[in-house]
N, C-alpha and C positions, 0 to 999 in steps of 0.2 A: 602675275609675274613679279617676283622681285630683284629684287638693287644692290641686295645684299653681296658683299665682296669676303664669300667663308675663305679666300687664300690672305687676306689680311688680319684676320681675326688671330691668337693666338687660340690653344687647342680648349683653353677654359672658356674663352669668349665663344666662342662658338657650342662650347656647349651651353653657354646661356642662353644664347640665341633661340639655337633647338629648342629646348623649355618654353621658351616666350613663344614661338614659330613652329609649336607641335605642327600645322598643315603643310610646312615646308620639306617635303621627302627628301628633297635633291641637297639641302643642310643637313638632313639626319643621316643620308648614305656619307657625304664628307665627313662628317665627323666620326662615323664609325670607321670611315676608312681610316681614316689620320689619327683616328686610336689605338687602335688596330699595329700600323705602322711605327709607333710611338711606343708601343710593346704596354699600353694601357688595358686593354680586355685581360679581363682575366675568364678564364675557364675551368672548372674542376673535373677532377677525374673519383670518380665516384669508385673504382675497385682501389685506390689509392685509401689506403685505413687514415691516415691522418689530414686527409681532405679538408676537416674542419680548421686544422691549427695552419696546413698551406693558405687557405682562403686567407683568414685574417693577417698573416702574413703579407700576403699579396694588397690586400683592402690599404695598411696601414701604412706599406710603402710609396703606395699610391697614390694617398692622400698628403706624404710628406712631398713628395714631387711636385705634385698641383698646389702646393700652396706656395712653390717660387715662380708661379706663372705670374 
């Protein structure tokens, strides 16, 4: 059972968490929700021709975002 409190965590701590707590499912559903939610997943669309330059697109915004957490 854990103690852990994933609604005080900000979305980056939590995703440490996850990493350190790979056996904890019920952290890795929160956080995919609250990524999710946070418009953080990305997804491609493979009939989409320029898929590759979307993705990186998406990756680079995303990592300019998580570094003000």
């Amino acid at each position: 059972m854990t103690t852990a409190n994933y609604d005080a965590m900000s979305l980056n701590e939590l995703r440490r968490y996850v990493l350190t707590h790979r056996e904890d499912i019920i952290a890795f559903q929160v956080y995919v929700d609250r990524s999710q939610a946070a418009g953080r997943m990305i997804s491609i669309d493979m009939s989409d021709t320029q898929w590759e330059e979307n993705l990186t697109d998406k990756i680079q915004r995303i990592s300019v975002e998580g570094e003000s957490d």
